[in-house]
N, C-alpha and C positions, 0 to 999 in steps of 0.2 A: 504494500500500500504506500505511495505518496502523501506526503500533506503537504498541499499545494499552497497553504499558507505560510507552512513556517521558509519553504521557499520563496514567498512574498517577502517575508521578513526579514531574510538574508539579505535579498538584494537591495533592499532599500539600503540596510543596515552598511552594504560594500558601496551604494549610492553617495554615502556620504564620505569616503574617505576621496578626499579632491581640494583642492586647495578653493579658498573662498568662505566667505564668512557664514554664518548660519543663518542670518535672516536674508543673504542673496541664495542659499539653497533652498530657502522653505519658499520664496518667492518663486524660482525656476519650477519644483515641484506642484507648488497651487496653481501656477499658469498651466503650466503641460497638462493639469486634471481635468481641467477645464478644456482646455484645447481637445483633449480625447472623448471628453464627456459629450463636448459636444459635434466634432468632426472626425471619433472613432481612432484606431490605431496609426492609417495614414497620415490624419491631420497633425497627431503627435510625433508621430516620425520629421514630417515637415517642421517642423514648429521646434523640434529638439535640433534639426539639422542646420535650420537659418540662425541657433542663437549657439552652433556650437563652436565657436573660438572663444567664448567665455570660460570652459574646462568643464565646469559644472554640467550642463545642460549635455557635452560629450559623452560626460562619465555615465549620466544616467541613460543616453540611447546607448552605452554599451552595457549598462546591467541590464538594461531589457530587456535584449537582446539575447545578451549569456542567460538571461531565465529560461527563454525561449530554448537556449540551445541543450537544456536541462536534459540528458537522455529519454527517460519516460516524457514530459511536455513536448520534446522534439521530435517522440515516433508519431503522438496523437496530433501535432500538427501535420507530420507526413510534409515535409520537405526540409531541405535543408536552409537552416538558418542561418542566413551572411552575416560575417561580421560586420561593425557596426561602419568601419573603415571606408567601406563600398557603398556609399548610398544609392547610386545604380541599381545595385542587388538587393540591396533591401525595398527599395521601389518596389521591382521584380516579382520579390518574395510576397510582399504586403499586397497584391496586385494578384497573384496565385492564389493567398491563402485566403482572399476576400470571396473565390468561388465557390466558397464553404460555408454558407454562412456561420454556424456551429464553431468551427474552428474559429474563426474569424470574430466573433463577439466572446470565445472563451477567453483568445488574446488578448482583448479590449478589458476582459474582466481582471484577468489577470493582473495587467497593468496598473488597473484602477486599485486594485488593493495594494500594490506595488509601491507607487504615488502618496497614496492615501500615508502608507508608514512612512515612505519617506518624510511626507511633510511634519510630520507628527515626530520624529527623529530630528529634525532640524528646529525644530519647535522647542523641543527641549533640551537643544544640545546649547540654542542661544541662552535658556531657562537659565539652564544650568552655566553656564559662564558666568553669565548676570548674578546669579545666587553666590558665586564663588568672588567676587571682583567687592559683592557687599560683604562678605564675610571679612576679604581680606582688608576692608577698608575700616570695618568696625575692629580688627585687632591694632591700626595703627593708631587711631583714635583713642 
């Protein structure tokens, strides 16, 4: 059996190792949810592609992607998943796998829980800095 959650929850969790602040990755994250939410996997793929020389926005189409390329997730999509490098091929792929509807809306779900802890990790990684910067300022005090 797979739990295709705590696979969700890895990748967010690898999502965040990328250089950039916490409230510009919870930012890249709540847009891209949005962007998916509402124009599905290609419009995120778009959308992760036009903002990716920022590193952040990179990292994340390649964790999605590496989820995608999850052995078990990767047979039930039934094709091969490009690296995130080729946007071509991922076109391609997203453009293939969209003749499924099934496949193609599990991807989307996917993501969106994906996302969802991302932003929710970024949420509390700023929390948590914040909470640490008052702690440290109430011991000089």
């Amino acid at each position: 059996m797979l739990n295709l959650d705590f696979l969700c929850m890895k990748a967010a969790q690898d999502m965040m190792a990328c250089q950039g602040t916490a409230g510009d990755k919870e930012n890249v994250a709540t847009a891209g949810l949005g962007v998916l939410l509402e124009n599905g996997p290609y419009g995120l793929m778009l959308f992760l592609e036009s903002h990716s020389k920022t590193g952040i926005a990179g990292r994340y189409k390649e964790q999605l992607l590496a989820l995608c390329r999850q052995e078990l997730v990767a047979s039930y999509l039934s094709g091969g998943v490009p690296t995130s490098s080729d946007f071509q091929a991922v076109t391609r792929w997203l453009c293939g796998l969209a003749e499924d509807l099934d496949r193609y809306l599990f991807t989307k779900r996917l993501w969106q829980q994906t996302l969802t802890y991302a932003r929710y990790h970024a949420k509390a990684l700023g929390e948590g800095s914040g909470a640490n910067q008052s702690e440290a300022q109430g011991e000089k005090g």
